[in-house]
GUTORVEX-855677 format. One line per field, with one value per residue (C-alpha): residue number from 0; x, y, z. Coordinates in Angstrom, 2 decimals. Example, Ala and Ser with C-alpha at 12.3 -4.5 7.8 and 13.67 -1.06 7.14 Angstrom:
# residues 2
drendren	[0:1]
px	[12.30:13.67]
py	[-4.50:-1.06]
pz	[7.80:7.14]
//
This chain:
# residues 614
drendren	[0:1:2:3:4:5:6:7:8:9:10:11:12:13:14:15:16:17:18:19:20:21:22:23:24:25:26:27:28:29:30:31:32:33:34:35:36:37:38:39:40:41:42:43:44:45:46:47:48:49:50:51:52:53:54:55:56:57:58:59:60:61:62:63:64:65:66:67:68:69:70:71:72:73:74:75:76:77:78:79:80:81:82:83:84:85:86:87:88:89:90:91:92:93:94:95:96:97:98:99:100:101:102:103:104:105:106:107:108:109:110:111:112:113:114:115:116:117:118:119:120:121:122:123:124:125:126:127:128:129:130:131:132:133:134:135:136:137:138:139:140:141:142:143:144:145:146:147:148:149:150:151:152:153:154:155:156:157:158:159:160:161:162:163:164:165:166:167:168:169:170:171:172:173:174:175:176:177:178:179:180:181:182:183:184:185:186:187:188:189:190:191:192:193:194:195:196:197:198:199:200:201:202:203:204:205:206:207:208:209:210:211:212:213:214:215:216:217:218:219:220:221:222:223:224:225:226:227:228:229:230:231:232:233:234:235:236:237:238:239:240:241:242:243:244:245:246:247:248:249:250:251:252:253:254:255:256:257:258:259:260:261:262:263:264:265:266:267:268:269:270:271:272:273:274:275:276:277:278:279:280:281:282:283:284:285:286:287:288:289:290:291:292:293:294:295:296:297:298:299:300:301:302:303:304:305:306:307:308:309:310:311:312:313:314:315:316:317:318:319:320:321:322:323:324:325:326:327:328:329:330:331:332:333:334:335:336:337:338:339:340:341:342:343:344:345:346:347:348:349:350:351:352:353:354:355:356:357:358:359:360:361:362:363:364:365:366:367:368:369:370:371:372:373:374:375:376:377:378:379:380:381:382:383:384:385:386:387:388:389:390:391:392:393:394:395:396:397:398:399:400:401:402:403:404:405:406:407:408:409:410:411:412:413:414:415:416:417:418:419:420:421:422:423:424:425:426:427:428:429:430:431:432:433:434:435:436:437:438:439:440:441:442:443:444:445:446:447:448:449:450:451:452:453:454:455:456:457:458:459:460:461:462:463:464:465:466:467:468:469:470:471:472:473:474:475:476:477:478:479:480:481:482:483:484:485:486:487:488:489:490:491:492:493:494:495:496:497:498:499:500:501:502:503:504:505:506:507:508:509:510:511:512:513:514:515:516:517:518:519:520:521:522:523:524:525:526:527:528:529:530:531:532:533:534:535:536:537:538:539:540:541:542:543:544:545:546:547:548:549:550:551:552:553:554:555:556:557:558:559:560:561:562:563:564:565:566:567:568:569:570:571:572:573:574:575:576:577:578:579:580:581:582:583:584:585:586:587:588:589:590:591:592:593:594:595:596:597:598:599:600:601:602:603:604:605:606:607:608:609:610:611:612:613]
px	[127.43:129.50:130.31:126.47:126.24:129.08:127.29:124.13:125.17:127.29:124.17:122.03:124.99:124.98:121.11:121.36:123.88:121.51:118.86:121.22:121.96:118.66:117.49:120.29:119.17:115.54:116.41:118.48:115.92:113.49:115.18:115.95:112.26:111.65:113.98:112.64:109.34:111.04:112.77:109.22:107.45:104.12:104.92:106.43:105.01:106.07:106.40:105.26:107.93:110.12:107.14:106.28:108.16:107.30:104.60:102.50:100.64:98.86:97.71:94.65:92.38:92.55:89.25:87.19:87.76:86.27:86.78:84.97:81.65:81.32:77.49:77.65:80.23:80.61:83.23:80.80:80.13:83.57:83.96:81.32:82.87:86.19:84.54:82.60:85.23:88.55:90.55:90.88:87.13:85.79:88.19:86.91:82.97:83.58:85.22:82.69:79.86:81.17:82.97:80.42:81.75:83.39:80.89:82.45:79.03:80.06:76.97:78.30:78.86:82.44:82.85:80.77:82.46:85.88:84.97:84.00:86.98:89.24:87.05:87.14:90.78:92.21:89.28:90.41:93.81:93.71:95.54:93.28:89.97:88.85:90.59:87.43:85.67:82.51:82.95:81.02:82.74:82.36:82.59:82.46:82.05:81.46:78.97:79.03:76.18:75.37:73.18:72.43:71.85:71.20:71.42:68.91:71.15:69.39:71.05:70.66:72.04:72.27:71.71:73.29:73.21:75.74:76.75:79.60:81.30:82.79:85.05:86.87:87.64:90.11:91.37:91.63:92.00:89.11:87.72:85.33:83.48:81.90:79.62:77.09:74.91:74.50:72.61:69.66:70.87:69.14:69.07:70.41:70.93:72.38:72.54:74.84:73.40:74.41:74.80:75.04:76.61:76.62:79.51:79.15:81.70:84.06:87.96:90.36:90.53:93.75:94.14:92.32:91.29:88.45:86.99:84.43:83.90:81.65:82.03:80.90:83.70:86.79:88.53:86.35:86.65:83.60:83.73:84.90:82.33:83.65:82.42:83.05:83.74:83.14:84.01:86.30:86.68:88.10:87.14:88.26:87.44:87.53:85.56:84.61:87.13:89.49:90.36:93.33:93.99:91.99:94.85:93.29:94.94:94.51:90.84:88.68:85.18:82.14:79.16:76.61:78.59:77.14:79.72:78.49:79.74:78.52:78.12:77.96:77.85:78.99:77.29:76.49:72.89:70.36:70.81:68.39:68.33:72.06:71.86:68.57:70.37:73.73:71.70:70.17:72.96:74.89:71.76:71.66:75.57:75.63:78.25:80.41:81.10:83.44:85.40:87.53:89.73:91.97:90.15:91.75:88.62:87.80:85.63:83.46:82.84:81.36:78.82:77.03:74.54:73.37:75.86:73.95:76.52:74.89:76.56:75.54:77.73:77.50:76.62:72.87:72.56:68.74:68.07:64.50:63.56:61.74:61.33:63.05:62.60:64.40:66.68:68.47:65.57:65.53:65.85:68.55:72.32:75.15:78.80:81.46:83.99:86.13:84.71:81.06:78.16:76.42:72.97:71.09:67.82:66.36:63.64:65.62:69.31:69.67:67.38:67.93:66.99:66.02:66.87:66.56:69.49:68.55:65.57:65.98:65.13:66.33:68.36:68.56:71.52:69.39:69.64:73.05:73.21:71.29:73.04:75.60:77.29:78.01:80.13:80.78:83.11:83.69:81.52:81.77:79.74:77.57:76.23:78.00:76.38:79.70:81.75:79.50:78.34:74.38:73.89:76.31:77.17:77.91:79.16:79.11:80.48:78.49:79.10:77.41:78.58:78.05:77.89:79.00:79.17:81.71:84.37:87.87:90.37:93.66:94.50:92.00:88.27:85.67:82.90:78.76:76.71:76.81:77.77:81.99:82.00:79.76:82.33:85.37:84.44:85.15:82.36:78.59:76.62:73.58:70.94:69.17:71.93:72.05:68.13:67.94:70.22:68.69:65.15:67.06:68.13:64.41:62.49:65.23:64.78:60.79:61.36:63.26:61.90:60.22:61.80:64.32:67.28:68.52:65.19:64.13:65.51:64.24:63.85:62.47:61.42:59.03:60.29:58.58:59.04:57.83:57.70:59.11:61.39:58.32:57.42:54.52:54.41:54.52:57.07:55.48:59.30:58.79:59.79:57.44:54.23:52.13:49.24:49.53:50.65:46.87:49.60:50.28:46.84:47.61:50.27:48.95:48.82:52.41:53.70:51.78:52.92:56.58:55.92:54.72:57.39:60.03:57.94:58.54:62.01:60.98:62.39:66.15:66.98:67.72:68.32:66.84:66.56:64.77:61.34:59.82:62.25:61.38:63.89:66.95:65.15:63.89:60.88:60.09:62.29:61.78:62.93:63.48:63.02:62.92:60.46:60.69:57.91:59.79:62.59:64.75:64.28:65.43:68.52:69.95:69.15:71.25:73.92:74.33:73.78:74.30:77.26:79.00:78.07:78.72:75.30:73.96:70.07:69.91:69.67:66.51:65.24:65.21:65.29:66.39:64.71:65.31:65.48:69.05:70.07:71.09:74.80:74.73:72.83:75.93:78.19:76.86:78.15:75.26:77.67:79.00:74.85:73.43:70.40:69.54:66.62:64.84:65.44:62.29:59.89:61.78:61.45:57.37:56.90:58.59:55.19:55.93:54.05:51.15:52.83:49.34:48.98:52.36:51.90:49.31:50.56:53.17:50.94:48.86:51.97:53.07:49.56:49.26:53.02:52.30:48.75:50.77:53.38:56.07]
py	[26.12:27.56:30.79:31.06:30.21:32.75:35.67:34.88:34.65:37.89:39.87:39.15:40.38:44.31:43.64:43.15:45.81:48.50:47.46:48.26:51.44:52.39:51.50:53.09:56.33:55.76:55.20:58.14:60.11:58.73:59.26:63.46:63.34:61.94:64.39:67.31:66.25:65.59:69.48:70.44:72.32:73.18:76.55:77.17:78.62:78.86:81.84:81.91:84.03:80.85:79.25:81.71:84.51:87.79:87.48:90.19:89.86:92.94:91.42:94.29:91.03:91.70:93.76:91.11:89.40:90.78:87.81:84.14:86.63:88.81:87.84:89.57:90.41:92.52:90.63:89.04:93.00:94.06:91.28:92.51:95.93:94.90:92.87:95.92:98.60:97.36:97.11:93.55:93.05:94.98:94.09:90.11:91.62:93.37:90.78:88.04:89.98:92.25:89.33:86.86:83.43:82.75:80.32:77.66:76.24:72.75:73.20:75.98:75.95:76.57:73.52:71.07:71.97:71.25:67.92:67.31:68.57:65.69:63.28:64.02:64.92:61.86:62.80:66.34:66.32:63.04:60.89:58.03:57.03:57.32:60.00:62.43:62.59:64.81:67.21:69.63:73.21:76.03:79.35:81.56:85.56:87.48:90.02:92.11:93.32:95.79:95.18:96.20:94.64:95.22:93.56:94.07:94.87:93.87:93.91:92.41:94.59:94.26:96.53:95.15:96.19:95.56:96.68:99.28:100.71:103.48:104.85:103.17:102.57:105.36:105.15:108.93:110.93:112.11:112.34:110.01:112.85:112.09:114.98:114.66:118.03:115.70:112.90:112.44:111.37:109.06:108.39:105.26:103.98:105.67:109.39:108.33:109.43:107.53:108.93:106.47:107.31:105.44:105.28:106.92:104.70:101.89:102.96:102.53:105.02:105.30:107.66:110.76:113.64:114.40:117.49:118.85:122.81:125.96:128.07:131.20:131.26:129.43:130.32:129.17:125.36:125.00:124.32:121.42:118.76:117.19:114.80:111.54:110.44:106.39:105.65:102.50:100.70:103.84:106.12:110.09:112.35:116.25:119.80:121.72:123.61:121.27:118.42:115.47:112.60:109.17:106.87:103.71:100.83:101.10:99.38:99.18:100.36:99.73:101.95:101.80:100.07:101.90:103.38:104.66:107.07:107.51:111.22:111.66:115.00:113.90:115.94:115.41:117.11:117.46:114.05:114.55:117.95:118.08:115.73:117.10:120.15:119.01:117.23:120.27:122.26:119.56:119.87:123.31:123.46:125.50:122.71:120.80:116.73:116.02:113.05:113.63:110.13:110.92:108.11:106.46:105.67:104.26:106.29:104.17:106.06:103.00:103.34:101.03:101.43:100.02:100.94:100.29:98.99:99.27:97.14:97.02:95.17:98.30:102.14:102.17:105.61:106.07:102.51:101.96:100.19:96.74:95.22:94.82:91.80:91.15:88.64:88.41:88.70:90.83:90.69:91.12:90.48:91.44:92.25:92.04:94.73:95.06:92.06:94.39:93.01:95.34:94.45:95.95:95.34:95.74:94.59:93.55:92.83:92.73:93.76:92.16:94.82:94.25:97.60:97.69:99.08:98.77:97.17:96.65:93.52:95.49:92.67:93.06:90.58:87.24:86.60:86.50:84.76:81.80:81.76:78.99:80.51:84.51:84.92:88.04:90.35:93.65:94.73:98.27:99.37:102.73:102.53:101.70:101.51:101.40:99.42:96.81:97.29:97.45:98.31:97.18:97.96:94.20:93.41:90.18:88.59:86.13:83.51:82.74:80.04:79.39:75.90:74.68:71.58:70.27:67.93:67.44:65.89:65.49:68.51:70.84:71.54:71.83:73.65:72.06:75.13:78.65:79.73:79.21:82.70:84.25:82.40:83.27:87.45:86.69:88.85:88.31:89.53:90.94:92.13:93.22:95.09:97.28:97.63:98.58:101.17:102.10:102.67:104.35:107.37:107.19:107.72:110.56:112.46:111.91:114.05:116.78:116.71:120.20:121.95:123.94:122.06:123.72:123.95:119.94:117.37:113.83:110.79:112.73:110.76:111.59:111.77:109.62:107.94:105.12:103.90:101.06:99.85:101.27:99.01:97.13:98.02:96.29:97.45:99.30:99.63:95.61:94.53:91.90:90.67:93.90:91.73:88.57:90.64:91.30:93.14:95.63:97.13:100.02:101.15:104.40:104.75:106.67:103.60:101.16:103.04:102.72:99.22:97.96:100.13:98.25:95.08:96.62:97.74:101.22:102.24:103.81:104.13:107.17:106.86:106.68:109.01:109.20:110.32:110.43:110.67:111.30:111.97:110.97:107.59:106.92:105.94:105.49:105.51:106.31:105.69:108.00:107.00:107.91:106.37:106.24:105.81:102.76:100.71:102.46:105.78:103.85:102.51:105.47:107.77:104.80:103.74:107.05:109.77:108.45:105.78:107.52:111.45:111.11:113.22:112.16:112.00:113.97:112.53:109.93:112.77:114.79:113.10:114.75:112.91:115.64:114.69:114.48:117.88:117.60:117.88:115.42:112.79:113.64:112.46:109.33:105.86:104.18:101.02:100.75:100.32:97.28:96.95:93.68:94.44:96.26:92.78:90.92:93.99:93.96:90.14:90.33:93.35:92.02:90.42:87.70:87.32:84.89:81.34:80.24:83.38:83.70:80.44:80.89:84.48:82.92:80.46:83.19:84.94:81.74:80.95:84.64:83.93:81.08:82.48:86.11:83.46:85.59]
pz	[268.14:270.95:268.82:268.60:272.48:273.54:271.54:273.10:276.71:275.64:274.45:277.56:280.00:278.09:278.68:282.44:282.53:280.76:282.46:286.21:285.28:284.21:287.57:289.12:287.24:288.37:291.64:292.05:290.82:293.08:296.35:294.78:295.53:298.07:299.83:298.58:299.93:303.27:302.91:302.63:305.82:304.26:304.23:300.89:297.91:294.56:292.80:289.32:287.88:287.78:285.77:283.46:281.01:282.10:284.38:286.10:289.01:288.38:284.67:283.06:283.08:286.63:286.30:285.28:288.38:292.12:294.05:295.38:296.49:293.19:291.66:288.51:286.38:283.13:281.63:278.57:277.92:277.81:275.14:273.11:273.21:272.03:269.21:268.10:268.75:268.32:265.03:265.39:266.11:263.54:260.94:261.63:261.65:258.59:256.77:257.62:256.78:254.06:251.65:250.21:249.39:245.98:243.47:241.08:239.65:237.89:235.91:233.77:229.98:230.68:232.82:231.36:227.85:229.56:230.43:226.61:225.82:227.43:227.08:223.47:223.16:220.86:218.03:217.99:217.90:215.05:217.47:216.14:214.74:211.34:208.80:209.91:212.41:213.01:215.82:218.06:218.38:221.58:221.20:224.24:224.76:227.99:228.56:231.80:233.62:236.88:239.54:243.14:246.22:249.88:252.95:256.03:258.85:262.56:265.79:269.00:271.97:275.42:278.62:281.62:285.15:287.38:290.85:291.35:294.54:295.02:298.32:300.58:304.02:305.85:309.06:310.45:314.13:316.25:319.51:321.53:323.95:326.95:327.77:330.47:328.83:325.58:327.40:329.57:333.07:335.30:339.41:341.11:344.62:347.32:345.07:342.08:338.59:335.48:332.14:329.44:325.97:322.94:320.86:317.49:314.95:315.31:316.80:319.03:322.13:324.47:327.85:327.77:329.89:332.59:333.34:335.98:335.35:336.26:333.36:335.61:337.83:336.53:339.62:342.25:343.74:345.82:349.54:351.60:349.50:346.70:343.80:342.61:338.87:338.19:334.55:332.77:336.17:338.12:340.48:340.55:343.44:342.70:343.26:340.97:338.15:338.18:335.56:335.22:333.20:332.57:331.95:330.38:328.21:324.61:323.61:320.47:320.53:318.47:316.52:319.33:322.25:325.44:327.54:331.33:333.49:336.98:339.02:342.79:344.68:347.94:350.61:353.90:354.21:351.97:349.76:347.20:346.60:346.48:343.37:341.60:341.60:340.23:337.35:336.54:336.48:334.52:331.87:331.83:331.29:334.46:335.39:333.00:333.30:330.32:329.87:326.41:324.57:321.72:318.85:315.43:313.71:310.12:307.61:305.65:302.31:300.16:298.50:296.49:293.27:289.94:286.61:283.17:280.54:277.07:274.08:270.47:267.83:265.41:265.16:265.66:264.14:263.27:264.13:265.20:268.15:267.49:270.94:274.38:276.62:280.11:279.51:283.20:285.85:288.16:292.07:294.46:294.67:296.42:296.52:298.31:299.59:302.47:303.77:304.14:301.91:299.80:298.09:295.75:294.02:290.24:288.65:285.87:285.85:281.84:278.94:275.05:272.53:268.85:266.59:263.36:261.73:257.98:256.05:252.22:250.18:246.80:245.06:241.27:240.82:241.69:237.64:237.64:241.24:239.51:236.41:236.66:233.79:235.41:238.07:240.19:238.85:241.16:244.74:245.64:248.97:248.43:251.82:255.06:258.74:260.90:259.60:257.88:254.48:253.65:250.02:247.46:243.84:241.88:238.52:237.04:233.88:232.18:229.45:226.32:224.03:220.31:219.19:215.38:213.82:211.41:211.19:211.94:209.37:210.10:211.30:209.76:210.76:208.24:209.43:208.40:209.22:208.90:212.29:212.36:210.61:214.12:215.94:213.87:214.24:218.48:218.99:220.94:218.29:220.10:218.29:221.55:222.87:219.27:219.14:222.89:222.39:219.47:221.16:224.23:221.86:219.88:223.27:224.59:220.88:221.72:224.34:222.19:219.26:218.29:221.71:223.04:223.87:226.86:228.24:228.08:229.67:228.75:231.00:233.93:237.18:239.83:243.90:245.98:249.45:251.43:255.50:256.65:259.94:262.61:265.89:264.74:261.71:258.01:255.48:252.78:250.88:249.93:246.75:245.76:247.65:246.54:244.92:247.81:251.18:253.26:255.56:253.20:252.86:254.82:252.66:251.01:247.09:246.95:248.01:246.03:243.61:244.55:245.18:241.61:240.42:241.75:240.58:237.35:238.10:237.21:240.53:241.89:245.50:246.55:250.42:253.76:256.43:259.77:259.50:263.12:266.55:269.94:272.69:270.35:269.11:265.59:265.48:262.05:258.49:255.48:251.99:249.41:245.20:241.92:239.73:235.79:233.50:231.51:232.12:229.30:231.50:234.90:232.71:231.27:234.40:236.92:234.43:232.49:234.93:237.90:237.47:233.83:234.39:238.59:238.88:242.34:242.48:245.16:249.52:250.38:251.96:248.84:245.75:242.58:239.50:236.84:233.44:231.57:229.47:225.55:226.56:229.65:226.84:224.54:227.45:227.90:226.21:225.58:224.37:228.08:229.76:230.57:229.16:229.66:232.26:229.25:226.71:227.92:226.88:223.88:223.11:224.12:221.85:218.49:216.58:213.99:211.03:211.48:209.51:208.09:206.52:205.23:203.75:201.89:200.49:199.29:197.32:196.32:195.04:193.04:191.33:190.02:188.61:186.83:185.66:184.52:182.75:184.70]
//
């Protein structure tokens, strides 16, 4: 019990004495503090390259900033122009818009027969249950298909005005002249006459020089009367063609301060004519008053006015204006510079534009895009705007399984229908692939038959073109809609034409171009397009001519729809072509035989057996 007591007693001394020198610690720390504060005089600043690693205080973000009085900045522009024409900004814009998001549908064949698969593992590998055991068997193969797609490109830019100065203030050396000729003087008491000037710009004047001439005869110095000068608190007595020095104490003046000088012709006879005719003669410049100060003035060159910044997230190329709204309204603001406000009014301080860059709702992939069991395989972009792709080239591989029935014993699988042998050849065996291509070489020797080979060409198109992307104005390049859209009832027959073509998918895309532009700006697009008579001409002209041969069909300006020669059709592997557009005419054209009927020729056919005794 006193072991126990002693360890205790022991343990809360090395507390105490942990808990003293943390105080000690704190308290030393403390009073380091508070004597710094007390070393403090207010007048200490910190300087920031202690704080942080290579600081500037001349940073480029600088710019952005004009001080506590700057109104309107252009900082969210110069953002939009580094996201639109950096590398880093349009690597981001191109990658967000350009890469589509990869699909794992969980309501594919694949998938769902996966999850058979291990749920059903012990029955098929004979780990138990009964010596057989009937089974269900998958068979995949993978077709692949092309398709096209575009995607309308719109952009919002922005116009905005901001205020800019340019020049500065410079201080510089001139003269502040006093010149009684250059003013109109006027009469006072007892014969003085004041001349009042007004000073021209802010400076500083120092000592200077005074003058009182007669230009006719430098040498002559009047006769014993002699003038008074009052000007800047002194008075100067002279006769004429002689001059001196104004010593004065250094001063500033102001633009329009008024600074008087006073004139007296001290004679002893003849008052007021005596002065009449000095102020004449000092009018006329027959007599010269001058009072001359050396000057360091400051030359105000700035100059304010209105800078448009435009911004657009993408090369607008033939883009065609949709709309423009002020989106930053307009009256007046000011800056500040030099500690001088400048303001400025508009009527708008920022506009919001609507182009549009490219319209196109051609999408011949939306099969495959809803088929849980097809997946995209390769996207090459055929048409770029900038650096953001609008028309696309797709592939997709698609899955069709065969199901068999049989059984599994032991080890071995017995197969119950006739299918295991389709499954066992590891091939999709299409019958509409082989008949398509079939009727593909049928309609092209349709075409030939009878003529001169290197004269006819088969699968010929016709060039067409439609309007769309106009200011107020419907798109007659739709896809769909023709028999619905009221809107479209202005389109003209060329492209209603066009229009149930693509319905059809009779249709390629050749291009658009610009078809109407005033003063640089499209007004107006157009699209240029081949259209086939069938789907089996479409097929083989895209996938054989255009994608295997490399044979362009010409610009969306002007289409070439030719037919394909004898030795182009030679060239062509009609194995490697989709055709898979043309299997629903196929399916709707192939006419079984009527079953009633067939029914009863068959009893017809037995009866006259058994009545022939065959």
């Amino acid at each position: 019990m006193k072991q126990a007591t002693r360890s205790l007693l022991q343990g809360l001394l090395l507390s105490c004495l942990s808990a003293s020198v943390l105080a000690a610690s704190m308290d030393a720390s403390n009073q380091e503090g508070i004597n710094a504060g007390k070393s403090a005089d207010g007048t200490t600043s910190a300087d920031p390259n202690g704080y942080f690693d290579n600081y500037s205080a001349d940073a480029p973000q600088r710019g952005y900033y004009s001080g506590p009085t700057q109104t309107s900045s252009n900082i969210d522009v110069k953002g939009q122009t580094e996201l639109s024409g950096s590398d880093l900004g349009q690597t981001a814009r191109e990658s967000y818009v350009n890469n589509p998001a990869d699909k794992l549908s969980y309501d594919s064949d694949m998938m769902k027969y996966s999850d058979e698969i291990r749920e059903n593992a012990n029955a098929i590998t004979g780990v138990n249950g009964s010596q057989c055991v009937a089974q269900e068997l998958n068979k995949t193969t993978w077709t692949t298909h092309r398709c096209e797609m575009a995607t309308p490109l719109s952009q919002s830019c922005t116009r905005k005005a901001t205020i800019v100065t340019t020049g500065s203030y410079e201080e510089y050396g001139t003269q502040l002249v006093l010149n009684a000729r250059d003013v109109t003087g006027r009469k006072l008491d007892n014969w003085w006459m004041q001349y009042d000037f007004v000073v021209p710009e802010d400076g500083t004047i120092s000592s200077g020089t005074w003058e009182f001439l007669y230009p006719r005869e430098p040498s002559y110095h009047g006769s014993r009367l002699d003038y008074s000068i009052q000007a800047f608190g002194q008075t100067i007595r002279t006769k004429i063609n002689y001059s001196g020095t104004l010593s004065i104490p250094a001063q500033k003046v102001t633009q329009g301060q008024v600074i008087s000088v006073l004139f007296r012709y001290n004679t002893d006879g003849h008052y007021e004519s005596g002065r009449d005719g000095t102020m004449n003669s000092l009018a006329n410049g027959t007599q010269v008053l001058r009072i001359t100060f050396p000057m360091q003035a400051v030359r105000d060159t700035v100059t304010a006015g209105i800078e448009w910044t435009n911004s657009c997230p993408a090369d607008m190329g033939d883009a065609v204006k949709m709309s423009e709204v002020c989106s930053d309204p307009g009256g007046t603001r000011s800056v500040t510079v030099g500690g001088k406000a400048y303001s400025l009014y508009s009527d708008c301080w920022g506009y919001t534009t609507q182009w549009n860059v490219f319209e196109d709702d051609t999408n011949t992939c939306r099969a495959y895009i809803d088929n849980p069991n097809c997946s995209e395989g390769t996207r090459t972009c055929t048409q770029k705007i900038g650096n953001l792709c609008v028309y696309s080239q797709l592939t997709y591989q698609c899955a069709h399984t065969v199901k068999s029935t049989g059984y599994v014993c032991g080890s071995e699988f017995y197969c119950s229908d006739g299918s295991c042998s389709a499954m066992q050849a590891g091939q999709n065996q299409n019958f509409e692939a082989a008949v398509s291509q079939l009727a593909a070489l049928a309609a092209a020797g349709k075409d030939f038959a009878g003529m001169d080979p290197n004269q006819v060409t088969a699968f010929t198109g016709k060039a067409m073109a439609c309007r769309k992307s106009a200011a107020g104005f419907s798109n007659c390049c739709k896809s769909g809609g023709w028999g619905q859209s009221a809107g479209l009832a202005h389109c003209n027959t060329e492209e209603k034409e066009i229009g149930t073509g693509k319905e059809k998918k009779l249709v390629v895309k050749v291009g658009s171009y610009c078809s109407k532009k005033v003063l640089g700006v499209c007004l107006q697009q157009k699209e240029g397009y081949c259209v086939f008579d069938s789907k089996l001409a479409r097929i083989v002209q895209e996938q054989g001519r255009r994608d295997q041969l490399g044979i362009s069909f010409g610009s969306g300006e002007s289409p070439d729809c030719r037919g394909i020669k004898v030795a182009e059709l030679q060239g062509i592997k009609f194995d490697h072509i989709d055709f898979s557009d043309f299997y629903d005419d196929l399916n709707s054209n192939i006419k079984l035989p009527d079953q009633d009927a067939l029914n009863q020729r068959i009893t017809s056919d037995i009866q006259n057996s058994l009545k022939s005794g065959d």
